[in-house]
N, C-alpha and C positions, 0 to 999 in steps of 0.2 A: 231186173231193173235196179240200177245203185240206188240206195239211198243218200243223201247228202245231210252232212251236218247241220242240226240247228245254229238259227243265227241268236246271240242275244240281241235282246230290243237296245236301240239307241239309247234309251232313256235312260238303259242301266249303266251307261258308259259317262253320263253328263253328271251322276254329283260327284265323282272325285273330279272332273275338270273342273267344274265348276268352284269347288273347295280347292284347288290349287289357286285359281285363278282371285279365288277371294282372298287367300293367305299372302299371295302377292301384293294385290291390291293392300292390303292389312300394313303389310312389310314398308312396304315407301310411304302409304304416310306417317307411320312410327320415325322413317328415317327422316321424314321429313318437316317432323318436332322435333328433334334430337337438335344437338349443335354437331357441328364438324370434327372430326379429327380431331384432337389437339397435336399432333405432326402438323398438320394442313397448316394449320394456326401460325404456328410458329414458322413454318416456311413463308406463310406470307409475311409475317413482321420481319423476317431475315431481308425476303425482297424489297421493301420499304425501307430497310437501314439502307442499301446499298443503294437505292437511288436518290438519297440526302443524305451522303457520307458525311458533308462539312455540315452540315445543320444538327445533327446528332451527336456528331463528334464535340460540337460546341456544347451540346443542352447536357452528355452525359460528362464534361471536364468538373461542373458543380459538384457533382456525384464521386470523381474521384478525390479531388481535394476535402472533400466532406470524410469521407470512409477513409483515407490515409491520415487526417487529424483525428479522425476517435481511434485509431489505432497507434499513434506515435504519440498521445496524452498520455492515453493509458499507460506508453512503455518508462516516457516520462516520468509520471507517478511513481511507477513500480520502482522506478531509478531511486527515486527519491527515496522513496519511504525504507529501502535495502540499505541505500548508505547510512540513511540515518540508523536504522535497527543498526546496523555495523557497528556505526559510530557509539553506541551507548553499550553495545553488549563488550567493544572493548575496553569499556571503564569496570567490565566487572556483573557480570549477569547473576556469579554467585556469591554474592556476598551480602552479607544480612547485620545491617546498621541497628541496633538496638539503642532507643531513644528517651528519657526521662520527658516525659508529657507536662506531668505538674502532681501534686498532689505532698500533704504532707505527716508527719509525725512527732510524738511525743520525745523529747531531746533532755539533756539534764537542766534541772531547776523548772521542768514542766514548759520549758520554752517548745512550742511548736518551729521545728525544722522540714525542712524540704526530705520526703520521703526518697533520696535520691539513689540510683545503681552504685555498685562496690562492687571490688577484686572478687570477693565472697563471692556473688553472681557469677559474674565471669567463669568461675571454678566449678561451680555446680552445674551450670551448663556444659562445658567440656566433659563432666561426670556421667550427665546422666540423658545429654544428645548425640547420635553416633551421626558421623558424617563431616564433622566437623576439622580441616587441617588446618585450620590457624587464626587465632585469635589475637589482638590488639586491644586492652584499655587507652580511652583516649581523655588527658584532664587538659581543657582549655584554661589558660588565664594572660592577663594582659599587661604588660610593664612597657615601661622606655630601655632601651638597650641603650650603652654607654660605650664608645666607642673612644672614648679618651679623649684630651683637651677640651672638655667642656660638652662634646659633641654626642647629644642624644639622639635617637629614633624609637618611636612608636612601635612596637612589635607585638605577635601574637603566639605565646609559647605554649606546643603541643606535647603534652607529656604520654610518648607511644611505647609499644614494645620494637623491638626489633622486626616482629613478622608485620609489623606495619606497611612496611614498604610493599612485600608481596601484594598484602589484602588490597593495597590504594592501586597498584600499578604502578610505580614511581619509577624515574629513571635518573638513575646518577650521573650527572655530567661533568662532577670533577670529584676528586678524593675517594670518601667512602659511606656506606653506611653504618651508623653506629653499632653493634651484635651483641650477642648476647651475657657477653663475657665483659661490657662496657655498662648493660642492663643490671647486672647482680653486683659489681664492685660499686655502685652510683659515684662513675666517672663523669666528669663533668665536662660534655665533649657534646655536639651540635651540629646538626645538619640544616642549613639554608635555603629558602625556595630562592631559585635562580634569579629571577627579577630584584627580590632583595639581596643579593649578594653582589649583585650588578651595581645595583646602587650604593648599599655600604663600601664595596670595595672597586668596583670599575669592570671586574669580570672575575666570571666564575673560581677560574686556579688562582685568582690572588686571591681571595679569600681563603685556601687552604691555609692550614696551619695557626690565624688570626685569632683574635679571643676578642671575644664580646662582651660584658659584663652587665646583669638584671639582677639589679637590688644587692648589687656588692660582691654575687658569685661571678665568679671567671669563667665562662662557655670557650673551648677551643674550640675551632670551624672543622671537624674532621672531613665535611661533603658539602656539595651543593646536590641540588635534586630540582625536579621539574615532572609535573605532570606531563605523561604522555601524550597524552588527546586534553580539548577540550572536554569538563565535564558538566557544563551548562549551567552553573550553579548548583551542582548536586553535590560538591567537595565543600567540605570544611575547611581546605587550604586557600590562603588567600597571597596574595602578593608580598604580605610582610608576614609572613610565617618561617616560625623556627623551631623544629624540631627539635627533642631530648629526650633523654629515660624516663620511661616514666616512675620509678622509683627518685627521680631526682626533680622533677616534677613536683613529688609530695612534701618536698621542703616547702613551696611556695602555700600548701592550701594544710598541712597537718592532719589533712586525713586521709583515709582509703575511697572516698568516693568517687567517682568518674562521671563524665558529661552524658558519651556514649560510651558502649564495646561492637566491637570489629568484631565481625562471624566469616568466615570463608569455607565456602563448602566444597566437598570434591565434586560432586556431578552437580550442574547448574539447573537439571530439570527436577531436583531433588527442593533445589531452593524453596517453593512456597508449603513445602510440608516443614521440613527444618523449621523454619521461622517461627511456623505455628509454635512446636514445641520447644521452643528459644525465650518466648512470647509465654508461655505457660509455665516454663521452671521460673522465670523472671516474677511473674508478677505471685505465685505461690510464695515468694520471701517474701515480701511486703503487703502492706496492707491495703483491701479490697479494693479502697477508692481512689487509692495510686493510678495514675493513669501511664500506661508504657506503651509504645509503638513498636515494630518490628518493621523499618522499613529496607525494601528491596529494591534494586533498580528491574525488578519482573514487572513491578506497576507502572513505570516509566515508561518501558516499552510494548506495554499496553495502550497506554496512554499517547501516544505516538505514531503507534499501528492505527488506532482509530484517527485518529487529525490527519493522515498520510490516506486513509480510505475516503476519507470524506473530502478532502480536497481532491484525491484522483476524480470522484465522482461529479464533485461541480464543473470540474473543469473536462471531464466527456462530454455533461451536457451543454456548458459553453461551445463546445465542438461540433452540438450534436444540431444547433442553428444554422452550420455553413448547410445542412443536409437539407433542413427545411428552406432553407431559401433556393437551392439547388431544387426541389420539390415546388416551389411556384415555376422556376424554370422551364423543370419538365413538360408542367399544365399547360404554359404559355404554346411549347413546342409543339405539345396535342392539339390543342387548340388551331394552332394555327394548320396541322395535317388536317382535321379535320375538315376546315375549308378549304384546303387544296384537295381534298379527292370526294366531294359533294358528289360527284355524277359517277363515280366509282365504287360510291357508297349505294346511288339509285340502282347502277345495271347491278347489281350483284343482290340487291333485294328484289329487283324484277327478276330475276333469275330464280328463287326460291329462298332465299338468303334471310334470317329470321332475325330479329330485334336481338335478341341473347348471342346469336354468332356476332355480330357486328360489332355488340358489347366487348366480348371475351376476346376478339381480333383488338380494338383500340387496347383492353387494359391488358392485355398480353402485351401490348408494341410498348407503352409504358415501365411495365415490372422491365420487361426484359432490357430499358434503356436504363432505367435507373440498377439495376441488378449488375449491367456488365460494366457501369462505372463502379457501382460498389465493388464489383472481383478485381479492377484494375488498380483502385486505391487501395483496398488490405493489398493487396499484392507488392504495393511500391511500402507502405506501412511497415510491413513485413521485412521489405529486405535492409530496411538502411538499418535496424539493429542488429539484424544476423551479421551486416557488411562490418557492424561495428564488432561484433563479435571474434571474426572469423580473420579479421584484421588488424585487432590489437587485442590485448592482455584485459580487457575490460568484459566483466561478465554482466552483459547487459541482460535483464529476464525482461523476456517476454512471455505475452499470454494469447493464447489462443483465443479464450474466450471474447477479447477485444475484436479479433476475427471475425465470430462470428456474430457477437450483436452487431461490427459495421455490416455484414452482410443482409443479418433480418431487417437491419432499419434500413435501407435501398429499398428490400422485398416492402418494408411498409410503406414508404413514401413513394414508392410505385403505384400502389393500391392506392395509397389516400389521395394522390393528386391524380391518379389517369381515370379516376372515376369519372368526376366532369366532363373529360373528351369524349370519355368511352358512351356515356348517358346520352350525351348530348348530338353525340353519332349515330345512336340506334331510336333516336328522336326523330328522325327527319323522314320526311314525304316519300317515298320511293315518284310519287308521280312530279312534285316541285324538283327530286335533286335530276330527275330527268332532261326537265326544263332550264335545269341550271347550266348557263355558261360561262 
């Protein structure tokens, strides 16, 4: 007789179904507190642009105009504040104006005199500062120039070296400048700023050759000259200015003293250590409470860098208003989707459709409206400086960084304004938006 197999009892076969059948069960309603996909998400906001192309087309142009002005401000600025850097670093980035403050000293007969700079100085710093290629004492003083028949002019005569011209940037526009060999014989010979030479004489080359006469000496006109660039008020030279030796300079004052001395350095990044020690051998000659300056045009374009940052920065956020008003836009736009799909919004919550997905569907439809204005504005931002670029001789800088803060603020003003639609959306009755016609 076969025997037959034992059977197991059913019972033993029911707790792993049953433990399947619970882990199921477990599984969907997990899936079904969860939010959606975020694919899903954005497929649906994708379908929603495309069935209100001109509605969105309108609500996201705020958004471009917004993010193409914080980006063409910025290049703006950047424009600006280059040229101007430009502008001042070619008056002279390395050169080091040393200045008599005030301060004084003991003189003959115990008369208190102005504890003032001298040649002396001048020398001991070429002695014992390295870096230095060219130095200039400069003695100001002020007479009527005589131009004969009675006919005077007001003038202001600069007593320089010849490496003057280097240190200032000057440019000769007729004749010559006076040199060194005019410097050591104290020939009495004269260079004219252009404007006065214009006027004493009509124009520049009629002034060569001419003589001028201060306090009875005879100046021939060997040059006219002219600043290169504006230098904003940072020159000593003014419009009636007339250059000469300064060895012949010292006729008018009898002594070795000077206003300033001209420093010129070979590397410009070397400038604010130089000074220091410019600034140290200077005031070690004289006495403690002497007060001397070392000034640089490094603090000027310091000073300009920052007035150039801070006006870029006002005028981003100027800009950065077209974006918030573009941002009640947006809300408006929400808003009013939100009452065109009320019953769209009910089946889909009858369906299973939870407060937090409905949320994250409106403020996704939002970011993504203000976000793809913001990538179309950097984008048009973007190109009209490269266009300028790539198109002319002009090196316009741009920044990325303007890029991407226009980007993050769409990402904010997305968020800040699609909240209220998005709220206000996963607010409502599933059984009212049912009823809703």
């Amino acid at each position: 007789m076969a025997t037959t197999a034992p059977h197991k009892p059913a019972a033993a076969a029911s707790p792993p179904l049953a433990r399947v059948k619970r882990n199921t069960f477990d599984a969907t309603l997990a899936t079904a507190r969860t939010t959606m996909v975020f694919s899903e998400v954005l497929r649906l906001a994708v379908d929603t642009f495309r069935a209100s192309k001109v509605r969105f087309l309108l609500t996201m142009l705020g958004m471009v105009i917004g993010s193409a002005s914080i980006v063409l401000v910025v290049t703006l600025g950047l424009t600006g504040k280059q040229y101007a850097l430009d502008l001042i670093s070619s008056i002279g980035t390395n050169m080091v104006e040393m200045q008599f403050q005030g301060g004084t000293t003991t003189g003959p007969d115990n008369v208190s005199v102005a504890d003032s700079m001298n040649r002396e100085d001048q020398a001991a710093v070429l002695e014992q500062v390295p870096g230095i290629v060219a130095s200039s004492p400069m003695l100001e003083v002020h007479y009527n120039v005589s131009l004969g028949n009675g006919v005077t002019r007001n003038a202001m005569l600069l007593g320089v070296s010849p490496q003057y011209r280097t240190i200032r940037n000057l440019a000769v526009v007729a004749g010559r400048f006076f040199d060194d060999q005019d410097a050591s014989q104290h020939t009495k010979v004269a260079d004219l700023n252009e404007p006065f030479a214009q006027a004493l004489f009509g124009s520049a080359s009629a002034a060569i050759g001419r003589t001028v006469s201060v306090q009875g000496i005879p100046f021939t006109v060997v040059g006219v000259f002219k600043m290169r660039i504006d230098t904003f008020g940072q020159s000593e030279v003014s419009d009636n200015t007339i250059l000469i030796p300064y060895p012949v300079a010292r006729y008018f004052t009898g002594t070795d003293t000077v206003k300033e001395i001209f420093f010129s350095v070979a590397d410009s990044a070397e400038v604010p250590a130089v000074s220091r020690q410019i600034l140290a051998v200077v005031r070690s000659r004289h006495r403690p409470t002497s007060v001397y300056n070392a000034f640089t045009m490094t603090d000027v374009l310091t000073d300009m860098a920052k007035i150039a940052n801070m006006l870029t920065i006002v005028l981003t956020l100027a800009a950065g208003v077209t974006l918030i008003v573009s941002g009640v836009g947006i809300m408006n736009s929400m808003l009013a989707n939100v009452q065109s799909r009320v019953r769209e919004i009910g089946i889909r919550k009858a369906l299973g459709a939870t407060n937090r997905e409905i949320r994250l569907q409106f403020l996704t439809e939002s970011v993504f409206l203000s976000l793809a204005g913001g990538v179309v504005g950097t984008v048009i931002g973007l190109a009209l400086p490269f266009s300028v670029r790539i198109f002319s001789p002009f090196a316009i800088p741009i920044s990325w960084l303007s890029a991407v803060a226009a980007l993050l603020t769409s990402v904010i003003v997305g968020v800040a304004f699609g909240t209220l639609p998005a709220n206000r959306a996963a607010r409502l009755d599933p059984v009212e938006t049912l009823k809703y016609e």
